[in-house]
C-alpha positions as CSV (number, residue, x, y, z in Angstrom):
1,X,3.3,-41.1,25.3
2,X,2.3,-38.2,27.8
3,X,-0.4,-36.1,26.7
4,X,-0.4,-32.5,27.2
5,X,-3.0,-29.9,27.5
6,X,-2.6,-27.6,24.7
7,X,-4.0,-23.9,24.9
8,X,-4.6,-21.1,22.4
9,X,-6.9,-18.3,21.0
10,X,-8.5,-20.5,17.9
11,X,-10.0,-17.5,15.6
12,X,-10.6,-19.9,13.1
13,X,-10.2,-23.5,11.5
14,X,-7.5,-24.4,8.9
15,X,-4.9,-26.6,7.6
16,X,-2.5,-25.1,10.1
17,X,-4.4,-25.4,13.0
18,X,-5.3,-29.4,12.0
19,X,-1.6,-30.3,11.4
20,X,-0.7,-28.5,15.0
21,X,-3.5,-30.4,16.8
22,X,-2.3,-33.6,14.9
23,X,1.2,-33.7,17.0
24,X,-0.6,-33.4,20.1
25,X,-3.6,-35.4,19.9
26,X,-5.0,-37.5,22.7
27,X,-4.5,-34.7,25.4
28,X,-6.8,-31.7,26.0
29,X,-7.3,-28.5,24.2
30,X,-7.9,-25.5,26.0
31,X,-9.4,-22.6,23.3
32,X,-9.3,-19.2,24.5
33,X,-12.7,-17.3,25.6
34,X,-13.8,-14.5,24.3
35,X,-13.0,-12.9,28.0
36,X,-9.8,-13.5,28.2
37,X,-9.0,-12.7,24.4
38,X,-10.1,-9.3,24.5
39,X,-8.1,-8.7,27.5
40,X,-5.4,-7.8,24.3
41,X,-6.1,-4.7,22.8
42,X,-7.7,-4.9,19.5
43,X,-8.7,-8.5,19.2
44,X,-12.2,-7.1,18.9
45,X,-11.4,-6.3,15.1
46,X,-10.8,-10.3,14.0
47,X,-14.3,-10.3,12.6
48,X,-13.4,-13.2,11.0
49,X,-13.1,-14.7,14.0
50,X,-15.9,-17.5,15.3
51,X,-17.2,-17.9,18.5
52,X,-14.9,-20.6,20.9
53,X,-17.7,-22.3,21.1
54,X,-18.3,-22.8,17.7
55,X,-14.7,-23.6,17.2
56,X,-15.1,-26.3,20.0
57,X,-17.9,-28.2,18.1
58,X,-15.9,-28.4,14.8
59,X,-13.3,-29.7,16.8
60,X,-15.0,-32.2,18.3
61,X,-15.9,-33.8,15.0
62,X,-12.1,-34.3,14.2
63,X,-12.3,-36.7,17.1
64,X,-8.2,-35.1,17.9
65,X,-8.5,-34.4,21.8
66,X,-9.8,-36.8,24.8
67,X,-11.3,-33.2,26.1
68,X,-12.3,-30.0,24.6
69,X,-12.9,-27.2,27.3
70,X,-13.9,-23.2,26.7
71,X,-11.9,-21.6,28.5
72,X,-12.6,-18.2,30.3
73,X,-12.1,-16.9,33.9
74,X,-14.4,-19.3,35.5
75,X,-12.5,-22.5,34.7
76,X,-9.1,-21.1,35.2
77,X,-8.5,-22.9,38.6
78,X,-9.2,-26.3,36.5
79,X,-6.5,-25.4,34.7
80,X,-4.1,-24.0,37.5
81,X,-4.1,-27.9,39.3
82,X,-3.5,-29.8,36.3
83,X,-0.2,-31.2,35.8
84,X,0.0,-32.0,32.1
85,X,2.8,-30.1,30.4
86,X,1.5,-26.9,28.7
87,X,1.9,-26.5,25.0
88,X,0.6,-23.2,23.2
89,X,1.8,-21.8,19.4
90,X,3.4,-18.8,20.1
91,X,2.2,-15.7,19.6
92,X,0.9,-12.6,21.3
93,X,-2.8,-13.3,22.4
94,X,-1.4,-16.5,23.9
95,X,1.9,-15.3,25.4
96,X,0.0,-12.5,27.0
97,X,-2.4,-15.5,28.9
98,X,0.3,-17.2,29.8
99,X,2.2,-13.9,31.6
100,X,-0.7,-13.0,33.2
101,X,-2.9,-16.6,34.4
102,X,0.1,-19.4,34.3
103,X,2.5,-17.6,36.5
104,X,5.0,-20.6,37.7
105,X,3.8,-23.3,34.8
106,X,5.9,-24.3,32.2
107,X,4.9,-23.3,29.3
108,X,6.6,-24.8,25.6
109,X,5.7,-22.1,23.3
110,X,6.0,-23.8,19.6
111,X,7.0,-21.4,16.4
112,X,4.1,-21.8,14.4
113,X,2.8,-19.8,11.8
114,X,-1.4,-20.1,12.5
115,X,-2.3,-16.2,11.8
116,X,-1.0,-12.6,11.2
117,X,-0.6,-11.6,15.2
118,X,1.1,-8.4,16.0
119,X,4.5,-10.1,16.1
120,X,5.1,-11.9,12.9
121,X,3.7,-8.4,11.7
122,X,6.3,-6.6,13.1
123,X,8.9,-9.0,12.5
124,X,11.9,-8.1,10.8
125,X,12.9,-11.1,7.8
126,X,16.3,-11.6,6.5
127,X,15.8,-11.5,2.8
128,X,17.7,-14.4,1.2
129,X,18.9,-12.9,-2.4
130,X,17.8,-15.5,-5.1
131,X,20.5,-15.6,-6.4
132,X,24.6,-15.1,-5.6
133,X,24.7,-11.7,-3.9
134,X,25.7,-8.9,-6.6
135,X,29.5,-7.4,-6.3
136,X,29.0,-6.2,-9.8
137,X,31.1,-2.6,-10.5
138,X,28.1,-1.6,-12.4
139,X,25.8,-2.8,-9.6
140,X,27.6,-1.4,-7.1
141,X,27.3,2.3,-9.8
142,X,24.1,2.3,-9.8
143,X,22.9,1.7,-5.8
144,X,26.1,4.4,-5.3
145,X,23.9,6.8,-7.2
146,X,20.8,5.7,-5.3
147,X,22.7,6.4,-1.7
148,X,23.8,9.7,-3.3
149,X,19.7,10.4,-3.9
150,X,19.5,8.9,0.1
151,X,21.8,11.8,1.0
152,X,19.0,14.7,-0.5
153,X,16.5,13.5,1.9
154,X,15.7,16.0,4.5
155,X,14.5,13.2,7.5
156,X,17.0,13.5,10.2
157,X,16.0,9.5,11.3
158,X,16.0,7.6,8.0
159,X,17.4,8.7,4.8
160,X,16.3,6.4,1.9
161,X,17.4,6.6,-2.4
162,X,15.8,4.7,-5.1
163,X,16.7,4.5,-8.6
164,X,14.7,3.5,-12.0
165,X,16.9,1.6,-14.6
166,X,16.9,0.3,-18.1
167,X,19.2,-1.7,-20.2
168,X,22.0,0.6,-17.6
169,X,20.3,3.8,-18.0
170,X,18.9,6.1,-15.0
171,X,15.1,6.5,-15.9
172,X,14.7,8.3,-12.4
173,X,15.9,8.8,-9.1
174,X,14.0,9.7,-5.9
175,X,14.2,9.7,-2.2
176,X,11.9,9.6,0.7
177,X,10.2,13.3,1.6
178,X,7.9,15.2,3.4
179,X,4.8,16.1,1.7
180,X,3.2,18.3,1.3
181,X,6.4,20.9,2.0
182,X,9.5,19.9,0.4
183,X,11.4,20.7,4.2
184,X,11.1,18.5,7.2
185,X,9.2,20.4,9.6
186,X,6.4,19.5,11.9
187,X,6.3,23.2,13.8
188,X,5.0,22.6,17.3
189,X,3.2,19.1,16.3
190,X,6.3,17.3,16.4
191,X,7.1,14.1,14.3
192,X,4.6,11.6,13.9
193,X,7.1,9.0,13.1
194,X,8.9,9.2,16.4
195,X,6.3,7.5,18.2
196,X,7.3,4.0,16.6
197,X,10.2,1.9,16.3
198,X,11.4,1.3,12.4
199,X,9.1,-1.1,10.8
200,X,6.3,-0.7,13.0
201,X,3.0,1.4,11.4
202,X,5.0,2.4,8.4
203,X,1.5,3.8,7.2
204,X,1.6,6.7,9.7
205,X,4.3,9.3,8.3
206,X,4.2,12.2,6.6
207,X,6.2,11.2,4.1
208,X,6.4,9.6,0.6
209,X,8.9,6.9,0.7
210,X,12.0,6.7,-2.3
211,X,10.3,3.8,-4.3
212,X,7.1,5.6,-4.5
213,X,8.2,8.6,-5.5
214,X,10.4,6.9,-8.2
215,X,7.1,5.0,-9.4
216,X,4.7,8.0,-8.5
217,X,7.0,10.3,-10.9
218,X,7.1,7.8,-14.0
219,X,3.6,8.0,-13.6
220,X,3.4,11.1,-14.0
221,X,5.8,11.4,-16.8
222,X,4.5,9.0,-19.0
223,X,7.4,6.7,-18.2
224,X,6.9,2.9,-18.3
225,X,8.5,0.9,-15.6
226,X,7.3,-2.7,-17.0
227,X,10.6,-4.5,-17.7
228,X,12.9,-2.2,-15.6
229,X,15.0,-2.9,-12.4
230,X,15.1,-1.1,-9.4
231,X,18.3,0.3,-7.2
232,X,16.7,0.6,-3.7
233,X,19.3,1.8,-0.4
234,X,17.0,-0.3,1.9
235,X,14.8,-3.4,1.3
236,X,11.1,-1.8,0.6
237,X,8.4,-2.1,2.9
238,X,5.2,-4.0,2.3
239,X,3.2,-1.1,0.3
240,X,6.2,-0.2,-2.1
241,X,6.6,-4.0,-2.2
242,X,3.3,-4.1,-4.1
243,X,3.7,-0.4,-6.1
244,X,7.1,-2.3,-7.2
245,X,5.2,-5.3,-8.5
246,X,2.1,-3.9,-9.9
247,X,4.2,-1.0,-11.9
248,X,6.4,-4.5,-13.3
249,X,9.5,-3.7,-12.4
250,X,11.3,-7.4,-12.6
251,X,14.5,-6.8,-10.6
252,X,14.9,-5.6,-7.1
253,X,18.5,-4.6,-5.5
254,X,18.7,-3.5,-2.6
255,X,22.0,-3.2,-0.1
256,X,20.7,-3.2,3.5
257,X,16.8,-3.9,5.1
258,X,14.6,-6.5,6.0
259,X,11.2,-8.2,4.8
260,X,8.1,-6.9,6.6
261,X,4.8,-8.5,6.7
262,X,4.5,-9.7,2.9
263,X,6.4,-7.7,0.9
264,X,9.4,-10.2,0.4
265,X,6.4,-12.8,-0.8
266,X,4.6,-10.2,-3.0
267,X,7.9,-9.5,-5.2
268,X,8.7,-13.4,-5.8
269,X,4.7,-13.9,-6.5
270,X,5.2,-11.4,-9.4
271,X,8.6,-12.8,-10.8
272,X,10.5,-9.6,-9.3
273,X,14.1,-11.3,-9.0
274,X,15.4,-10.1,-5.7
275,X,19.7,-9.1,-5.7
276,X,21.7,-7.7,-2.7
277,X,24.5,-5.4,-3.5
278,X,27.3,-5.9,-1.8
């Protein structure tokens, strides 16, 4: 069997990170320094994170690698003459080393899922429906009224309806909005949204989206929304994913959209059944 020399930023030690090590035991393991980590933006937030060299000497007691090396700028021409193939999970701290210190090595990045790193946060999901997708008439009634509620939105880049039901019935309808003015205007500020691509710091808008309003307005109406389902135009994002479960609304249709971050896992942790509407 060839060994490799495996390489990653090791923030911490888990299950994951054992199994991955496991397959490629015997070879070396190049962890990350704190130098060359932080040459992405941000990393200095992981305060979970422990020092490599604390990561190294846990390592070494699973007795997985021939060689455990720290590595930082120093020991990079170590690493530029050896031959071994290159192995490292895939994600961003890691792709970002290799595009910047392994130009011309072959590099197998492996889909792994070891942390939350700015892409599999940003990643959109395909939702599988659990169960057969919904071609229901009455279904198809009920998301129709919550694309008509899309239509009232005023926010020229993504229009968004959402609908409360019970045993058929319409509780409430809403649809994503500006706030604090009922008009989508920014005057000479612009639009915050228009620095980001869809999905991507869904936090920073001015706006209330559908499913919150729906749930924010029952609220304030007294309305219980234990027990009731939940027409939605586009799949929710992580936050409404929680208001949705929290408030215990137990069925979720939606007709377009992906999963983002956890929302898709939030719903099924709370029993909220999941239907596209076709």
């Amino acid at each position: 069997m060839t060994h490799v020399s495996v390489i990653s930023y090791i923030p911490a030690i888990h299950k994951g990170y054992v199994d991955f090590f496991k397959k490629y035991s015997g070879g070396t393991l190049y962890i990350l320094a704190e130098d060359l980590v932080r040459e992405v933006p941000r990393m200095e937030r992981d305060i979970r994170a422990l020092k490599p060299e604390e990561i190294k000497a846990l390592l070494e007691g699973l007795k997985l690698f021939e060689k455990i090396t720290v590595l930082d700028r120093a020991a990079l021409p170590e690493l530029v003459h050896n031959t071994a193939p290159i192995v490292m999970p895939d994600e961003d701290v890691n792709r970002h080393f290799a595009t910047e210190h392994l130009a011309g090595k072959k590099v197998e990045f492996v889909s792994v899922f070891l942390r939350w790193d700015k892409q599999i946060s940003t990643k959109e999901m395909e939702v599988p429906p659990d169960r057969v997708i919904s071609q229901s008439e009455a279904d198809k009634e009920l998301m129709g009224v919550a694309l008509k509620e899309a239509e009232k939105s005023p926010d020229w880049w993504r229009r968004i309806g959402a609908v409360a039901v019970r045993d058929g019935k319409v509780l409430l309808a809403g649809f994503n909005k500006p706030m604090p003015s009922k008009d989508y205007t920014f005057g000479p500020f612009g639009d915050p949204r228009a620095n980001f691509d869809a999905g991507v710091s869904i936090e920073l808008a001015k706006t209330i989206h559908a499913e919150a309003a729906v749930i924010a307005e029952a609220a304030r109406r007294g309305v219980s929304l234990d027990g009731a389902s939940l027409y939605a135009t586009t799949f929710p994002c992580p936050v409404c994913a929680k208001s949705i479960a929290a408030a215990g609304i137990k069925k979720l249709y939606y007709s377009k959209g992906y999963s983002l971050l956890d929302a898709e896992d939030i719903l099924k942790a709370y029993g909220v059944e999941i239907v596209m509407v076709k």
